[in-house]
py3Dmol code that shows the C-alpha trace and the ligand (Angstrom):
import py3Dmol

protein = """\
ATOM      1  CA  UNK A   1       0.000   0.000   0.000  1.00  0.00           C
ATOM      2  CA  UNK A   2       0.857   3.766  -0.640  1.00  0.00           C
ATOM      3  CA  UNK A   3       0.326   6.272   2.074  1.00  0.00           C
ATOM      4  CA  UNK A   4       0.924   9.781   1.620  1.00  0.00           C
ATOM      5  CA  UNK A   5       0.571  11.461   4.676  1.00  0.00           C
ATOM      6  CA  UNK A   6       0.237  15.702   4.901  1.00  0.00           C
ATOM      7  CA  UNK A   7       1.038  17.090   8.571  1.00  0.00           C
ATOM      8  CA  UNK A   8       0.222  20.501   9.854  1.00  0.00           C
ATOM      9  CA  UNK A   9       1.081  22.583  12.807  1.00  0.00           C
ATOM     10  CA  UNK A  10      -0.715  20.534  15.295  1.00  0.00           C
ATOM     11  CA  UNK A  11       2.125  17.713  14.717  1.00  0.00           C
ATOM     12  CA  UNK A  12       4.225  20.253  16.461  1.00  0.00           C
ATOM     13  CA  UNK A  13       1.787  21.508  19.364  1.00  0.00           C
ATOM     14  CA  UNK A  14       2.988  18.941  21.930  1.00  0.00           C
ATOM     15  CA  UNK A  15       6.632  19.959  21.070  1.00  0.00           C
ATOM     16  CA  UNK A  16       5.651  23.190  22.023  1.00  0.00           C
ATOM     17  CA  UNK A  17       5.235  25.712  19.484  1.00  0.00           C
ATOM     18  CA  UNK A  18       2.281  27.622  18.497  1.00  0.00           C
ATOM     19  CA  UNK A  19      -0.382  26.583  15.975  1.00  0.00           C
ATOM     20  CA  UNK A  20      -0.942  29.359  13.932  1.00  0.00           C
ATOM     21  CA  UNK A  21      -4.917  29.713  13.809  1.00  0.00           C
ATOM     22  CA  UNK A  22      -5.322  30.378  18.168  1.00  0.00           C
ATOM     23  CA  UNK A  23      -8.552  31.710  19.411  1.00  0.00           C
ATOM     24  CA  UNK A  24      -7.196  35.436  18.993  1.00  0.00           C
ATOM     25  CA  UNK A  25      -6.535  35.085  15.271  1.00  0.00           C
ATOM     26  CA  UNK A  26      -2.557  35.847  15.066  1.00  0.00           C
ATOM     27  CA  UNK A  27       0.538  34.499  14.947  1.00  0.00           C
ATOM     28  CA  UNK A  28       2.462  34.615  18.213  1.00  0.00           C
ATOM     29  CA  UNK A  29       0.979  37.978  18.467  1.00  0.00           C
ATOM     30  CA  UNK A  30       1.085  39.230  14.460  1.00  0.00           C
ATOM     31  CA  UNK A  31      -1.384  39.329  11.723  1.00  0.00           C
ATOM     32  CA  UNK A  32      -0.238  36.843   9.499  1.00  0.00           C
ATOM     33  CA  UNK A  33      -0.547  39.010   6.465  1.00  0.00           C
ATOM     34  CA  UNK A  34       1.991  41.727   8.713  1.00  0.00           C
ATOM     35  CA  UNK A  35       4.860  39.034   8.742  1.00  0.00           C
ATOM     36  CA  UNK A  36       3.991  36.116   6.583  1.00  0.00           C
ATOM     37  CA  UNK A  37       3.425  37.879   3.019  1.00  0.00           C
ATOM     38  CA  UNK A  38       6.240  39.085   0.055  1.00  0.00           C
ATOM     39  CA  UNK A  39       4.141  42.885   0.728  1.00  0.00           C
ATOM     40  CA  UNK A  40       5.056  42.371   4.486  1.00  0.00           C
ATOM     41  CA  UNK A  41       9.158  41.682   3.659  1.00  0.00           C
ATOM     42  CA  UNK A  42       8.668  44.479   1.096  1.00  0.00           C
ATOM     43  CA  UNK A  43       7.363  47.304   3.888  1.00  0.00           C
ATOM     44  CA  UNK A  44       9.462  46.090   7.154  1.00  0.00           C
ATOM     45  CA  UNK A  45      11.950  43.602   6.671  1.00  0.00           C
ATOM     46  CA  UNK A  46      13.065  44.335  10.015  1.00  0.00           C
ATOM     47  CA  UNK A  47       9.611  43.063  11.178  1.00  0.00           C
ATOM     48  CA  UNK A  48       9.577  39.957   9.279  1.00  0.00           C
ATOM     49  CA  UNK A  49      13.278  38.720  10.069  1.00  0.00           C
ATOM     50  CA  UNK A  50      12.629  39.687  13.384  1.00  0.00           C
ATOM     51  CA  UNK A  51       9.420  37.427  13.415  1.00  0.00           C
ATOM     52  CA  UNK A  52      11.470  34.472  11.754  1.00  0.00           C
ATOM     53  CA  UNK A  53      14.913  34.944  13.804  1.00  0.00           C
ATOM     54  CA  UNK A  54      12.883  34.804  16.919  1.00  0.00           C
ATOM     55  CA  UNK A  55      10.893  31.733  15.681  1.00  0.00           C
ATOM     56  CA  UNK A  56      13.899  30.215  14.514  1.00  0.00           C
ATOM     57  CA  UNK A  57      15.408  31.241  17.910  1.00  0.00           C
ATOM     58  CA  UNK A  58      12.903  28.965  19.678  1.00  0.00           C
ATOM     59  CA  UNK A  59      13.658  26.199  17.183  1.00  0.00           C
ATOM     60  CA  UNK A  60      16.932  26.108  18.615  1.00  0.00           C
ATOM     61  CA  UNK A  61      16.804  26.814  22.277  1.00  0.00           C
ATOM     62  CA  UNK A  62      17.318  23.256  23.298  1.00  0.00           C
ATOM     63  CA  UNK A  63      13.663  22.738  24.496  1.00  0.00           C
ATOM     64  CA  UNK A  64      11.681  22.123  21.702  1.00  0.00           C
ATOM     65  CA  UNK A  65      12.065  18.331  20.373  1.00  0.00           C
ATOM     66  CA  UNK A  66      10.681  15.539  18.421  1.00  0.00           C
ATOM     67  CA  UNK A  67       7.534  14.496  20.095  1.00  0.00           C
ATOM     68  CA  UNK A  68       6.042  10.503  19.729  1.00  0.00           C
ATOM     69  CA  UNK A  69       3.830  11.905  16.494  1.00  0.00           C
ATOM     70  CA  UNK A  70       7.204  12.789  14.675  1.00  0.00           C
ATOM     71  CA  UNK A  71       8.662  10.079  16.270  1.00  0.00           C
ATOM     72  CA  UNK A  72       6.161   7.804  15.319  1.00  0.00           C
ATOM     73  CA  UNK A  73       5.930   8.656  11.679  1.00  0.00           C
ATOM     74  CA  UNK A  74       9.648   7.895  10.830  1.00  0.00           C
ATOM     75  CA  UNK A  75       9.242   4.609  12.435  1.00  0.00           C
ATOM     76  CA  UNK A  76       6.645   4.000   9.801  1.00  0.00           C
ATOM     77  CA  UNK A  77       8.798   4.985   7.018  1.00  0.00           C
ATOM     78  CA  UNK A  78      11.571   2.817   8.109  1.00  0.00           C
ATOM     79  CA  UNK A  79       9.403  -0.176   9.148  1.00  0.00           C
ATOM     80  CA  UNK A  80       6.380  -0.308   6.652  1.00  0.00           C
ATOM     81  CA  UNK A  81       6.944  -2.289   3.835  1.00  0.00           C
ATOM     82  CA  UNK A  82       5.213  -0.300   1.264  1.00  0.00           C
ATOM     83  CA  UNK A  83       5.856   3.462   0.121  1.00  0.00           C
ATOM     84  CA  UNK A  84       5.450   6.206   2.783  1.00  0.00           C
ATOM     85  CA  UNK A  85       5.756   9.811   1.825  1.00  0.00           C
ATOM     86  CA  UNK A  86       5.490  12.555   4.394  1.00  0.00           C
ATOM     87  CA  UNK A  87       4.500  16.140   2.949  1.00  0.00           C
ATOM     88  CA  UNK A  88       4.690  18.750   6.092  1.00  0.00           C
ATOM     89  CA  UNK A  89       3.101  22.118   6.162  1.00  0.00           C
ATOM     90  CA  UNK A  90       5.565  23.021   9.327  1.00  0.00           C
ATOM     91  CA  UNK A  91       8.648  25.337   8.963  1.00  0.00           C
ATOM     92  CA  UNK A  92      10.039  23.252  11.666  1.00  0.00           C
ATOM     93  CA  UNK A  93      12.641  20.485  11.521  1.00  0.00           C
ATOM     94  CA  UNK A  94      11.122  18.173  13.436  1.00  0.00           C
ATOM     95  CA  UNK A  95      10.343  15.726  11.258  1.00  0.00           C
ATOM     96  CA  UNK A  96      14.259  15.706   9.910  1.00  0.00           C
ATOM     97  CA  UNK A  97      15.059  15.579  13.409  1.00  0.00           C
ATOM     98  CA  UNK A  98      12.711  12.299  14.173  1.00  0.00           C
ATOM     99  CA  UNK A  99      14.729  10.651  11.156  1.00  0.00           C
ATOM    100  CA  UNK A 100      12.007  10.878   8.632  1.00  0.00           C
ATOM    101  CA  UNK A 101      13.908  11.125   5.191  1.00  0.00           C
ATOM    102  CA  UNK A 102      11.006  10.687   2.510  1.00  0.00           C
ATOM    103  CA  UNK A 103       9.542  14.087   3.768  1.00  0.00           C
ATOM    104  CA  UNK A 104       8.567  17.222   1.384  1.00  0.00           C
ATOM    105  CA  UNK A 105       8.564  20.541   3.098  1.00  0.00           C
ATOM    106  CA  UNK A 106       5.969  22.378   1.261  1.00  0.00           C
ATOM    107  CA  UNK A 107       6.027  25.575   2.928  1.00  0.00           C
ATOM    108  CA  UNK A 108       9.420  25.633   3.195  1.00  0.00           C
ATOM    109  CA  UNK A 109      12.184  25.815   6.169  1.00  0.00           C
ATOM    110  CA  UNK A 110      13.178  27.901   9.046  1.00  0.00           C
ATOM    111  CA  UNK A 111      16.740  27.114   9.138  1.00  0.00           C
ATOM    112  CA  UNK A 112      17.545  27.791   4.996  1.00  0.00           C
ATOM    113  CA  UNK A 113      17.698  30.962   3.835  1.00  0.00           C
ATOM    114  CA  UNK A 114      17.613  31.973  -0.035  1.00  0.00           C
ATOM    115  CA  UNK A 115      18.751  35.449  -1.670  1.00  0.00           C
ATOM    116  CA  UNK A 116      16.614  37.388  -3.477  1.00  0.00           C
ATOM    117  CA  UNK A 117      19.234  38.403  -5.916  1.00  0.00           C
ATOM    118  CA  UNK A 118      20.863  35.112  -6.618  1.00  0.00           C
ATOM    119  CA  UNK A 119      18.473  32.915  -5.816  1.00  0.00           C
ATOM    120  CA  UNK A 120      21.536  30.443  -3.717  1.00  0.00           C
ATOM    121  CA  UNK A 121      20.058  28.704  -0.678  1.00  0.00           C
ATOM    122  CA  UNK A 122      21.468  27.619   2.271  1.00  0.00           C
ATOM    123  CA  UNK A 123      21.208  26.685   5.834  1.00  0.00           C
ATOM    124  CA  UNK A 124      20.631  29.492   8.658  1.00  0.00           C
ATOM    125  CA  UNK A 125      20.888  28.657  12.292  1.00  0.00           C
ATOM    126  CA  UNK A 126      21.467  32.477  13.349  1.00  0.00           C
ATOM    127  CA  UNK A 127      19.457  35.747  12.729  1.00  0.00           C
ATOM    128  CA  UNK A 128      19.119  37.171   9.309  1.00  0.00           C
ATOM    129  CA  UNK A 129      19.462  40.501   9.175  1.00  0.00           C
ATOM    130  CA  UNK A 130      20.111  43.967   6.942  1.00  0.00           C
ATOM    131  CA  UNK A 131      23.398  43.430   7.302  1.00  0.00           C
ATOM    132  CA  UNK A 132      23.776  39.458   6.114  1.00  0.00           C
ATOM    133  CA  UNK A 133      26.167  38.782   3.348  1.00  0.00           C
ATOM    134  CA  UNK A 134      25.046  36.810   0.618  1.00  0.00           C
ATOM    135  CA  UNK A 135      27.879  34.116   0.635  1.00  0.00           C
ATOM    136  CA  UNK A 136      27.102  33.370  -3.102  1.00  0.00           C
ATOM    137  CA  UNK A 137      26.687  37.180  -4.517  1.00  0.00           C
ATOM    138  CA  UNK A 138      28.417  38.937  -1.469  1.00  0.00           C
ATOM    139  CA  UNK A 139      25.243  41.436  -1.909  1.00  0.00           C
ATOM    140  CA  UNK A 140      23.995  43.004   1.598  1.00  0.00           C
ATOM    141  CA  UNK A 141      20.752  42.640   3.213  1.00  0.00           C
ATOM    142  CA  UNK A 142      19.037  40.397   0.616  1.00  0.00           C
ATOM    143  CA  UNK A 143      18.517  36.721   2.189  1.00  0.00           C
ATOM    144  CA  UNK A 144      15.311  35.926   3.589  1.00  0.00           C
ATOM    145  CA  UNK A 145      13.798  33.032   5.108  1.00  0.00           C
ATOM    146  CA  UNK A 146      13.645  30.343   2.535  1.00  0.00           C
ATOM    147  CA  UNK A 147       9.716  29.889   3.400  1.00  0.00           C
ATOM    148  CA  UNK A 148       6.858  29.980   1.095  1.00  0.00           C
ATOM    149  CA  UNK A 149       4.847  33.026   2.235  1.00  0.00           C
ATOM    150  CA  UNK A 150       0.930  33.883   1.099  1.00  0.00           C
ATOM    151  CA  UNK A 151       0.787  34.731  -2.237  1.00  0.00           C
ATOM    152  CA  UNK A 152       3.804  32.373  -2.978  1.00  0.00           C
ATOM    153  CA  UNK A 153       4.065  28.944  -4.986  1.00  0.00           C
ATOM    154  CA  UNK A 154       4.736  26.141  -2.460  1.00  0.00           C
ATOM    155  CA  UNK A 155       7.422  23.542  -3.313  1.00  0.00           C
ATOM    156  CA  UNK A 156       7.204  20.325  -4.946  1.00  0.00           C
ATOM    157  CA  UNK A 157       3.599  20.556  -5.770  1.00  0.00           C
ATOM    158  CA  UNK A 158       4.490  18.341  -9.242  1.00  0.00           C
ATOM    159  CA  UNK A 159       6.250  15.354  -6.748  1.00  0.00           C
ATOM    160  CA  UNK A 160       3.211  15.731  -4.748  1.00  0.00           C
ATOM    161  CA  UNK A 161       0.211  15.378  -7.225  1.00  0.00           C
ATOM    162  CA  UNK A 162       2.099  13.017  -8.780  1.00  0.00           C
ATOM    163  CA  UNK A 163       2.142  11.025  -5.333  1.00  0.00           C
ATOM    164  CA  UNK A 164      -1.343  11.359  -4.904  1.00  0.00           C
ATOM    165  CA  UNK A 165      -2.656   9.968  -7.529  1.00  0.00           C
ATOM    166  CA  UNK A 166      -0.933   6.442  -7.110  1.00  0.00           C
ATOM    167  CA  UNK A 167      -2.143   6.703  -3.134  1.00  0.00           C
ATOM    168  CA  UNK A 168      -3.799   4.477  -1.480  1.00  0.00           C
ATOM    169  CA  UNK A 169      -4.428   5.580   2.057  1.00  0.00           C
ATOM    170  CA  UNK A 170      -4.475   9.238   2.515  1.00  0.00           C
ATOM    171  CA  UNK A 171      -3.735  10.815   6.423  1.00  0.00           C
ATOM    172  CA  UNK A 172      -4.537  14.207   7.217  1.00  0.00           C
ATOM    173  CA  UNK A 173      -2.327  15.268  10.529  1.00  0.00           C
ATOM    174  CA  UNK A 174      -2.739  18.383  13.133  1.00  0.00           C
ATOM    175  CA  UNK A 175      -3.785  20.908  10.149  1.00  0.00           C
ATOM    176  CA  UNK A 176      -6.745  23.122   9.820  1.00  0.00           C
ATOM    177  CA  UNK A 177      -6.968  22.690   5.979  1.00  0.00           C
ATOM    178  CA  UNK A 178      -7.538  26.637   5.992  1.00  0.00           C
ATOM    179  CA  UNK A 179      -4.773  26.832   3.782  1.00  0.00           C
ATOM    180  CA  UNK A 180      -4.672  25.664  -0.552  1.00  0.00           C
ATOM    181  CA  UNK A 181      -3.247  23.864  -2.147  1.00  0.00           C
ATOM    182  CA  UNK A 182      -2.995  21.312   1.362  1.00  0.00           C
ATOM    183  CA  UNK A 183      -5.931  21.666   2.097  1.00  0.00           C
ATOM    184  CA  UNK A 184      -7.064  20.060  -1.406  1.00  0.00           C
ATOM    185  CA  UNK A 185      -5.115  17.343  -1.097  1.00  0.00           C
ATOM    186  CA  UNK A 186      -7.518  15.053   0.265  1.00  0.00           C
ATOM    187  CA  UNK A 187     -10.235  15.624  -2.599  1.00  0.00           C
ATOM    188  CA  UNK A 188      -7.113  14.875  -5.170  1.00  0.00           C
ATOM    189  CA  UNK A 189      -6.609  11.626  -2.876  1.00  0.00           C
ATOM    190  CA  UNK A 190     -10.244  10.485  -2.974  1.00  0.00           C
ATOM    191  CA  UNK A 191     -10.684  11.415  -6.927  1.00  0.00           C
ATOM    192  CA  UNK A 192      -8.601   8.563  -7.606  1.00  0.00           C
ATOM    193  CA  UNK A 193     -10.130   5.846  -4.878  1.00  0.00           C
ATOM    194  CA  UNK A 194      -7.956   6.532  -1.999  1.00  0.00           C
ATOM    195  CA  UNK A 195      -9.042   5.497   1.594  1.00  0.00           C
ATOM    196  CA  UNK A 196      -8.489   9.359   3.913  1.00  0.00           C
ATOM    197  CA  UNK A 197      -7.704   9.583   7.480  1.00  0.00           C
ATOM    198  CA  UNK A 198      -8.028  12.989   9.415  1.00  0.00           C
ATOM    199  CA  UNK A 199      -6.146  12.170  12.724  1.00  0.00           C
ATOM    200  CA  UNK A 200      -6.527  15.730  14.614  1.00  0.00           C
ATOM    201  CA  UNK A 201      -7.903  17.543  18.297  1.00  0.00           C
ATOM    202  CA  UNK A 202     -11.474  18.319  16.348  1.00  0.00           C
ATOM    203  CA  UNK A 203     -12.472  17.233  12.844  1.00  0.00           C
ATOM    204  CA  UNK A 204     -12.032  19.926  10.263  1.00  0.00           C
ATOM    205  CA  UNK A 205     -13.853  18.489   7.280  1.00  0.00           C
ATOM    206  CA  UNK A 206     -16.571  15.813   5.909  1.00  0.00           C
ATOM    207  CA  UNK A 207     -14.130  15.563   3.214  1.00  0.00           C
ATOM    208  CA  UNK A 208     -12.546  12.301   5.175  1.00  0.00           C
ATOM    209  CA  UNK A 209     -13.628   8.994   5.102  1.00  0.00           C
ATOM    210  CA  UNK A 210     -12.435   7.787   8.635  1.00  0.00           C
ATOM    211  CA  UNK A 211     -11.671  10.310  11.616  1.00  0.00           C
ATOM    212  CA  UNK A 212      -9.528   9.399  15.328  1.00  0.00           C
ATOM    213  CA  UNK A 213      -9.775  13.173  17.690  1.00  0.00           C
ATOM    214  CA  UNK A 214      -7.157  13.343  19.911  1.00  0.00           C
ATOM    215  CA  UNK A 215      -3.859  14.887  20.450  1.00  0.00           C
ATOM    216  CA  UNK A 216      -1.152  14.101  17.613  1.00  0.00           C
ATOM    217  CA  UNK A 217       1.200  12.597  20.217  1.00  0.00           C
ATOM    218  CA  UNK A 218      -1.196   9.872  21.316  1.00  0.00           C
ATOM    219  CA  UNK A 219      -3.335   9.091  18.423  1.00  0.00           C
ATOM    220  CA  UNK A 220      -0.739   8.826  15.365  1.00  0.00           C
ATOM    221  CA  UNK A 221       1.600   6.251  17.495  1.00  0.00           C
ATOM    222  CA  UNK A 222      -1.385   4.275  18.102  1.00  0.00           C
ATOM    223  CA  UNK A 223      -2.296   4.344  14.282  1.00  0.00           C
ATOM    224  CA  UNK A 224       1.178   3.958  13.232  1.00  0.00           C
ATOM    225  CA  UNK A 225       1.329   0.275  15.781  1.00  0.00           C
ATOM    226  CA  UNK A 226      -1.705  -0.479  13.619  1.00  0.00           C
ATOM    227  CA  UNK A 227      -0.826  -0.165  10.819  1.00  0.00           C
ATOM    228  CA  UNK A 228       2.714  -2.006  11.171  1.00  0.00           C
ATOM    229  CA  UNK A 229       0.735  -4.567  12.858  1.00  0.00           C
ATOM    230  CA  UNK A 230       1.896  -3.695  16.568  1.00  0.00           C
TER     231      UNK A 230
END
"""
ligand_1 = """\
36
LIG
N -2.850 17.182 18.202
C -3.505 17.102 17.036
N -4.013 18.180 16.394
C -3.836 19.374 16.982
C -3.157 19.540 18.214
C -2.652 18.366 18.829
N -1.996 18.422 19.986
N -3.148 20.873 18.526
C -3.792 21.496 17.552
N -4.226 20.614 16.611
C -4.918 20.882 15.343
C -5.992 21.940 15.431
O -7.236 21.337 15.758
C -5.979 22.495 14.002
O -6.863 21.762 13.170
O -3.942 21.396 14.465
C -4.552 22.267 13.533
C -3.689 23.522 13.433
O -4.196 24.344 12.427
P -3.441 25.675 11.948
O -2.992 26.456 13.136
O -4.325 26.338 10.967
O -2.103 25.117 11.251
P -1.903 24.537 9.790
O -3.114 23.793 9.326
O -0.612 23.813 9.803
O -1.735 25.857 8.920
C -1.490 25.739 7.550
O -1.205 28.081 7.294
O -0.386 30.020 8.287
C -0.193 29.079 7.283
O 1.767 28.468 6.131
C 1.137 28.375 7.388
O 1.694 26.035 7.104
C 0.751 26.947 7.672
C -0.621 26.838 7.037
"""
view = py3Dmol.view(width=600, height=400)
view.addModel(protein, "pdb")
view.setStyle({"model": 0}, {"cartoon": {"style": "trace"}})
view.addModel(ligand_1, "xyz")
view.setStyle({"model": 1}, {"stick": {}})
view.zoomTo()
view.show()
């Protein structure tokens, strides 16, 4: 069997950091559209790396880790006989960090940068700021976050319809589906007979055949020892 599997910011909630849709509406305190859009960089780039460098910051503060969802899914990867491909919404690393290697980051990544003058991306671990150096160009000021901001074109979108149309079982993880083209993915899955799984807190859509509520860290581990047979 194929599974694709999508995963969204409630993967991450249990690891400690923020979902992005909270009661309030923002983003650790922004409007999304005041940190998350090209506009936003365009008007304030000191806002928007600050944003990033402090969420980045977090990332990397030595208490934010892998929790048994993450966990959990690269132990299906490496133990499930058939293909497993893991497309994350998150800006976060820690699905690299569990050790899942099939994994598409469709939004992009916290800790690469890209310039908007050469296009060269690399990793970032620090701040970014007006004074970075291109280490490609040598131009000043021009890398931002290497994350795919409203209005952009996520990555790998050709890998990923491609992947959905030879799916099997389709698993929705921890995401809102507020946001397209993710949150389409399950209609894509279902067009061409896939079985769909939400796995989430609250169900977000009729769009899914079968449903488990609960938090990520309990319910996906007990899916994934199901589904190995465990
Ligand atoms: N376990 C399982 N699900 C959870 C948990 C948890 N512990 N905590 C929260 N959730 C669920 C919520 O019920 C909600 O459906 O996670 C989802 C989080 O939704 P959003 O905050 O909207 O995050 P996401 O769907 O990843 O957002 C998509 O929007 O802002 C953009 O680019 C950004 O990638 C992001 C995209």
């Amino acid at each position: 069997m194929n599974i694709v599997i999508l995963t969204g910011a409630g993967v991450s909630a249990e690891s400690g950091l923020q979902t992005f849709r909270g009661a309030d509406g923002l983003w650790e305190g922004h409007r999304v559209e005041d940190v998350a859009t090209p506009d936003a960089f365009g008007r304030n780039p000191e806002l928007v790396q600050r944003f990033y460098n402090e969420r980045r910051a977090r990332l990397l503060d030595g208490t934010v880790h892998p929790n048994p969802a993450h966990l959990a899914l690269a132990r299906l990867e490496r133990e499930y006989p058939g293909q497993v491909l893991l497309i994350t919404q998150n800006i976060d690393d820690l699905h690299d960090r569990a050790g899942s290697k099939n994994l598409l980051h469709l939004h992009g990544e916290l800790l690469k940068c890209r310039c908007v003058v050469c296009a060269h991306t690399g990793e970032v671990r620090t701040d970014l700021t007006a004074r970075s150096i291109c280490p490609e160009c040598d131009s000043t000021g021009t890398l931002r976050p290497d994350i795919v901001w409203f209005g952009e074109m996520p990555y790998h979108l050709d890998e990923i319809s491609a992947a959905l149309q030879r799916a099997d079982l389709f698993v929705s993880i921890g995401t809102s589906g507020s946001v397209y083209p993710a949150a389409g993915f399950v209609a894509m899955a279902a067009r061409n007979q896939a079985s769909t799984l939400e796995l989430n807190l609250e169900a977000t859509s009729r769009e899914f055949r079968d449903r488990r509520m609960g938090p990520a860290s309990e319910v996906v581990p007990l899916w994934v020892a199901e589904v190995l047979g465990k």
